[in-house]
C-alpha positions as CSV (number, residue, x, y, z in Angstrom):
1,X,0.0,0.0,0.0
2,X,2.4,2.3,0.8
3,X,4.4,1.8,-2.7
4,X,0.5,3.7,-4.3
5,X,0.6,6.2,-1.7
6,X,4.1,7.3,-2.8
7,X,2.5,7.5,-6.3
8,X,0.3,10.3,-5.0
9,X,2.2,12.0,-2.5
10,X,5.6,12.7,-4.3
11,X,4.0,14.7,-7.5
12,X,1.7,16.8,-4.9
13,X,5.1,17.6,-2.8
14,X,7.2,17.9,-6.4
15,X,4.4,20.5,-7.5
16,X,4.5,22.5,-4.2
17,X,8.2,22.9,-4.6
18,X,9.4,23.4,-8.2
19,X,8.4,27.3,-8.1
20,X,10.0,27.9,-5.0
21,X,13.2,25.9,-6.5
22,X,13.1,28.6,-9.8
23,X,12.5,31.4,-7.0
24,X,15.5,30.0,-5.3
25,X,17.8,30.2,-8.0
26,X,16.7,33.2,-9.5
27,X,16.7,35.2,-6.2
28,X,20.4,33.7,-5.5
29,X,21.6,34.9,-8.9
30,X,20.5,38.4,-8.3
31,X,22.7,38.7,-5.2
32,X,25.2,37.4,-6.6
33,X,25.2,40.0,-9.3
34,X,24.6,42.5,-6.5
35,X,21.1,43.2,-7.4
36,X,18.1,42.8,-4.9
37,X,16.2,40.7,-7.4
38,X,12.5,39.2,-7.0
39,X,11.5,37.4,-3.5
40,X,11.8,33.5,-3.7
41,X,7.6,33.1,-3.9
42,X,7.7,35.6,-6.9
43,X,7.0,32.1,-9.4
44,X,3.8,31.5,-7.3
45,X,2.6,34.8,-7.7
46,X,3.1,35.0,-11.9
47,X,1.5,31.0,-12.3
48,X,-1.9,32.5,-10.4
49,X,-1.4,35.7,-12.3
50,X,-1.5,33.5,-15.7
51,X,-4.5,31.3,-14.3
52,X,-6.7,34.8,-14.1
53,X,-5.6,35.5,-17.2
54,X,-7.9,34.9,-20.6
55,X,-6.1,32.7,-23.3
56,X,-5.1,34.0,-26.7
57,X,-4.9,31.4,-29.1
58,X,-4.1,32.3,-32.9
59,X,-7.0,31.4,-35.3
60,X,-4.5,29.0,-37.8
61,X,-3.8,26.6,-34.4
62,X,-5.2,23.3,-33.7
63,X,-6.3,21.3,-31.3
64,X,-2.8,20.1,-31.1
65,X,-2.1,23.6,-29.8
66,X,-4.5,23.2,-27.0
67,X,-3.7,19.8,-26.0
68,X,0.2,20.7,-25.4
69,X,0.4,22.0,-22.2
70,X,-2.0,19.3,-20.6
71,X,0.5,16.6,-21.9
72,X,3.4,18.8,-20.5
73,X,2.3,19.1,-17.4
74,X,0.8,15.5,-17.5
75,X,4.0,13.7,-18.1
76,X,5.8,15.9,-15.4
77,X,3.6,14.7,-12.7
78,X,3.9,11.2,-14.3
79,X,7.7,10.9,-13.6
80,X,7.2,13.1,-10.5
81,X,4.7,10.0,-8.9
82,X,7.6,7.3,-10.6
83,X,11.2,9.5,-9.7
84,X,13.0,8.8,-6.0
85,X,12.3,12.2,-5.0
86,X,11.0,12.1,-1.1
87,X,10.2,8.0,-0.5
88,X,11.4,5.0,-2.5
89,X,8.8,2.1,-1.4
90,X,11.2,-1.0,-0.5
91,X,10.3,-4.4,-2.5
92,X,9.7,-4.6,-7.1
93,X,7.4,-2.1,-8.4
94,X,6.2,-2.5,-11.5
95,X,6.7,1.1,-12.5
96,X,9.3,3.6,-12.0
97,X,11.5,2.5,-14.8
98,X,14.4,4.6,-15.9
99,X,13.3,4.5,-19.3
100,X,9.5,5.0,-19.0
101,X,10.6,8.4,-16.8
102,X,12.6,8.9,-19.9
103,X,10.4,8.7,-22.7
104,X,7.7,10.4,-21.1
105,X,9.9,13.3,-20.7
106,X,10.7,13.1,-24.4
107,X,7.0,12.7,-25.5
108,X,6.3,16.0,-23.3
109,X,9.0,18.1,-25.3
110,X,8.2,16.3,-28.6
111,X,4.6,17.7,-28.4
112,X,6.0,21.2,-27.4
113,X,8.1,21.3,-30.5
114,X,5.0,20.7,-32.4
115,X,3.1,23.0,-31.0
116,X,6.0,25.4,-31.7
117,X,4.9,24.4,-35.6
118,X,1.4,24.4,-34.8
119,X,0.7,28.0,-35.3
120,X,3.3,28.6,-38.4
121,X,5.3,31.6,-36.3
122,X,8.9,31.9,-37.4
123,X,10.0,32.0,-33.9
124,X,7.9,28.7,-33.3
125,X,9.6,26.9,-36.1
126,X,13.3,27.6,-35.0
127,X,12.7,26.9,-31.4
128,X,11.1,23.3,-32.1
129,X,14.2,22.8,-34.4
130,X,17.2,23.8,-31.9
131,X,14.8,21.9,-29.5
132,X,15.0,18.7,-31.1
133,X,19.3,18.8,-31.8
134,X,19.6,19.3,-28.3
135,X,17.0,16.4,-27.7
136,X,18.8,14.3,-30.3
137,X,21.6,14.6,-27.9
138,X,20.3,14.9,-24.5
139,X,18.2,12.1,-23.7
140,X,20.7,9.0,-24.9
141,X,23.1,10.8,-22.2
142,X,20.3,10.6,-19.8
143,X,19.7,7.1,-20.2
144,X,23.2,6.1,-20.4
145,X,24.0,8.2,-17.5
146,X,21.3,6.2,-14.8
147,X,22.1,2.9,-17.1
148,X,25.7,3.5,-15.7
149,X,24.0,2.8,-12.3
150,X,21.6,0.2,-13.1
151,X,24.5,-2.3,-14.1
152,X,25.1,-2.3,-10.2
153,X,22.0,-2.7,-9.0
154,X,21.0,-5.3,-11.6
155,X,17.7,-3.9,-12.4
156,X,16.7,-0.5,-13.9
157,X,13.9,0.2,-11.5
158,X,14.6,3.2,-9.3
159,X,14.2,1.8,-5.9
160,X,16.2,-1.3,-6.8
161,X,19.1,1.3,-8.1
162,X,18.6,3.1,-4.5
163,X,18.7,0.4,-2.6
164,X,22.0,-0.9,-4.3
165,X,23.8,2.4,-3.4
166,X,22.4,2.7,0.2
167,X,23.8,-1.2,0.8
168,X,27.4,-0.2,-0.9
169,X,28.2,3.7,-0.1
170,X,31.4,3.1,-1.0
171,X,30.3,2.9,-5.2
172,X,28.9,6.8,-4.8
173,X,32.5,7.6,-4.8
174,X,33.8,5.1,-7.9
175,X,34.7,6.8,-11.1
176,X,31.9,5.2,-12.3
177,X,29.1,7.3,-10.7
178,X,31.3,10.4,-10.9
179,X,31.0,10.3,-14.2
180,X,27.5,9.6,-14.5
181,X,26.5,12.5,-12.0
182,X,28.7,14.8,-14.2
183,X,27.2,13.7,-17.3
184,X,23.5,14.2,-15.7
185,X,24.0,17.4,-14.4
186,X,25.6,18.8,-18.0
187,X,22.4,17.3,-19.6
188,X,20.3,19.0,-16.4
189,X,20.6,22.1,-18.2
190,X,20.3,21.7,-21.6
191,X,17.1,20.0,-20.4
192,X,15.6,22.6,-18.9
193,X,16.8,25.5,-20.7
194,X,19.5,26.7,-18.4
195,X,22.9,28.4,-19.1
196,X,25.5,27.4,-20.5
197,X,22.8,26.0,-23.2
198,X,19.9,28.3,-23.2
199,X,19.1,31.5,-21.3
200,X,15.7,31.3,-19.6
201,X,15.4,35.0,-18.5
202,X,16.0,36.1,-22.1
203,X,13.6,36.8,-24.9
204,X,16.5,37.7,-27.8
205,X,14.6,36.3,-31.1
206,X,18.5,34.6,-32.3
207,X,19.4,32.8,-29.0
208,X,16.5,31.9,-27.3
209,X,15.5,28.3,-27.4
210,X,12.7,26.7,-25.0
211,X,10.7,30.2,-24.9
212,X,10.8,30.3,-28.8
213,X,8.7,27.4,-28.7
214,X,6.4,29.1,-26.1
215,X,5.9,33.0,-27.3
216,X,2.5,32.2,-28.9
217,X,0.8,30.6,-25.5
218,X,-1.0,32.7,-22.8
219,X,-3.0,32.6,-19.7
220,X,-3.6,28.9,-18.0
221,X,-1.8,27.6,-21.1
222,X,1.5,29.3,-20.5
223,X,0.6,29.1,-16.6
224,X,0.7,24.5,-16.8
225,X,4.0,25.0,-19.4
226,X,6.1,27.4,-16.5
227,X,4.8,25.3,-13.9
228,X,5.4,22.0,-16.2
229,X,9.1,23.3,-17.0
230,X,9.9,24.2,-12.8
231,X,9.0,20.5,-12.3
232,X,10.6,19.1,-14.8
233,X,13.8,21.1,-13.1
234,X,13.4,19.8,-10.0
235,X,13.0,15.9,-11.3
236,X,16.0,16.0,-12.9
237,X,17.6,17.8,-9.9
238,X,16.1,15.4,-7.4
239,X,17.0,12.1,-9.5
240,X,20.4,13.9,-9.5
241,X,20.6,14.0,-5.6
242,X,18.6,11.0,-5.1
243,X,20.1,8.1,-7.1
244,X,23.8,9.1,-6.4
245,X,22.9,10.5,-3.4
246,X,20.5,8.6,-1.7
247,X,21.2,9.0,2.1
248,X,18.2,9.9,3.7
249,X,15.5,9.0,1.2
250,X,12.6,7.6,3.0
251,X,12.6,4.1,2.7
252,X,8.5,3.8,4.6
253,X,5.9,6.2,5.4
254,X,6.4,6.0,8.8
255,X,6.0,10.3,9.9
256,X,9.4,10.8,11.0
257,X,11.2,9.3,7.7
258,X,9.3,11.1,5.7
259,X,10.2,14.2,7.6
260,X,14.1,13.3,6.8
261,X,13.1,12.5,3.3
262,X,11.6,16.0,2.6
263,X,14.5,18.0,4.6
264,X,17.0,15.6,2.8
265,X,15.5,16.4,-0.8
266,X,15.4,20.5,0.4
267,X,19.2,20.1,1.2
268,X,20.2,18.5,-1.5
269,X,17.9,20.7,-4.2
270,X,19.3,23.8,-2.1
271,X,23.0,22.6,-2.7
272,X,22.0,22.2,-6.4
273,X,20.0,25.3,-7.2
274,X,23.3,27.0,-5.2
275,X,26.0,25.0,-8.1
276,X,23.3,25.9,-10.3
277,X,23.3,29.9,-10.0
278,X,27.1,30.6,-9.8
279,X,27.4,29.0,-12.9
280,X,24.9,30.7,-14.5
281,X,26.7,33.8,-13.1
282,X,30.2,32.6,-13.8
283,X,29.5,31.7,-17.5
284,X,28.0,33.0,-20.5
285,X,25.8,31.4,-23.0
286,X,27.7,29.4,-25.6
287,X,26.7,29.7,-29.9
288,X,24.6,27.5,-30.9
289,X,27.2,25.6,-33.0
290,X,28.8,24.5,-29.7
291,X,25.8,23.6,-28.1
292,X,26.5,19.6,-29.5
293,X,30.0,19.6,-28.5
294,X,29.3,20.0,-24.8
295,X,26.4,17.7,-25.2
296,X,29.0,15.2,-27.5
297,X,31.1,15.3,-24.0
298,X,28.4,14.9,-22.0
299,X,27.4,11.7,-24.0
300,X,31.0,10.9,-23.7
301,X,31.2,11.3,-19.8
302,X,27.9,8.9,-19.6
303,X,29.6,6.2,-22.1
304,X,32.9,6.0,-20.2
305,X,31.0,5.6,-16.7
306,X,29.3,2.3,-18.2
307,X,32.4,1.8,-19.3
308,X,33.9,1.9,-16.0
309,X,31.6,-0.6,-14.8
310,X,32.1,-3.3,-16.2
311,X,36.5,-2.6,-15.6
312,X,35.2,-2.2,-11.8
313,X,33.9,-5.7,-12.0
């Protein structure tokens, strides 16, 4: 029982947090550049904004149009209720496989890039393109990356992959998961749009990738695709923390390990967002042409930590 009540109370907790998370980093980067910057709760207060708002939708779009930002924020609270991000149930589970949280991330930008073509906007068109290079390129390094782990543990199931690292601590620290971590964190923010790969804060027509693909939605529409791309940050930050870093995961739904399971995933997301925005402060955005050569070595990084497992062995 408790394995289904983890289904339902992870995405509820994921959706709570991924706007502070965004709040968080934005609000850190601001100091950091010496400005005072928005308050951390800012996101909540621009997704209710957009709910009051009335949609605009452009007379040449379809249904497709329309259907987007359901299956965006559908599939993101599909791997949120599958991801280890406050309790891994112990025993099989039939779901929370490393390649259905995968794909179902995939199919969730696959229908955004169409509904970048949907309404025939220029802007549209070159987002969904630059969209599906880095896709091309992304997502093999993301399954590699927790493949590199599953060799261990024997199983591609998340828990089972936990499990494996919270019986042998001492693998977190083999070359092997170093690399993978490194790979998934490079692939982090191509993923969701962050610097070195894209600039979310920016709306320059030439360099602007994810919100390209997003200029043409309004109102609740563009309120589920923010709220869908904050989640989708914190998944891949939380699978980050919580398959190489699993100590203090909640292993039962007994109140006080779920209590260490939330501050746990807070710590760890906090210590992310923190790498996260003295990057993005340290680093400008790279040309598009050398977009797939970080990507290529982040794909490189994921191969040579499956590679490494098998020479451990």
């Amino acid at each position: 029982m408790s394995r289904y009540i983890a289904l339902f109370v992870q995405p509820l907790l994921a959706l709570a947090l991924a706007p502070a998370l965004v709040g968080f980093i934005r609000w850190l980067k601001a100091r950091l550049q010496s400005r005072r910057g928005a308050p951390v709760w800012q996101p909540y207060s621009e997704i209710r904004k957009l709910f009051g708002k009335e949609a605009v939708v452009s007379h040449t779009a379809s249904w497709l149009f329309r259907a987007t930002p359901f299956v965006v924020f559908g599939t993101g609270v599909i791997v949120a209720s599958l991801a280890p991000i406050v309790i891994v149930p112990a025993g099989p589970l039939v779901v929370g496989d490393v390649f259905a949280a995968v794909y179902l991330l995939l199919l969730g930008t696959f229908f955004l890039a169409l509904a970048g073509l949907d309404t025939g906007s220029p802007f549209g068109g070159m987002g969904a393109s630059r969209e599906m290079t880095v896709v091309a390129l992304t997502e093999p390094t993301v399954a590699l990356s927790i493949v590199a782990l599953a060799l261990n543990a024997g199983s591609t199931n998340f828990s089972q992959i936990v499990s494996r690292t919270l019986a042998e601590p001492s693998a977190a620290l083999g070359p092997g998961h170093l690399l993978a971590f490194a790979a998934l964190f490079i692939v982090t923010l191509a993923e969701t749009g962050r610097l070195p790969v894209d600039n979310p804060s920016t709306h320059l027509e030439l360099t602007m990738i994810h919100e390209a693909m997003i200029l043409e939605y309004s109102g609740p529409y563009l309120a589920l695709i923010e709220w869908a791309a904050a989640l989708k940050l914190l998944v891949f930050l939380a699978l980050a923390a919580n398959l190489f870093m699993p100590w203090g995961i909640a292993l039962s739904l007994s109140p006080v390990a779920v209590t260490v399971g939330v501050v746990s995933l807070v710590s760890k997301l906090g210590v992310l967002a923190v790498a996260i925005a003295v990057l993005e402060t340290r680093v400008a955005k790279l040309r598009l042409f050398r977009v797939p050569e970080l990507l290529s070595a982040s794909f490189v990084l994921a191969l040579l930590a499956v590679m490494s497992t098998f020479l451990v062995r």
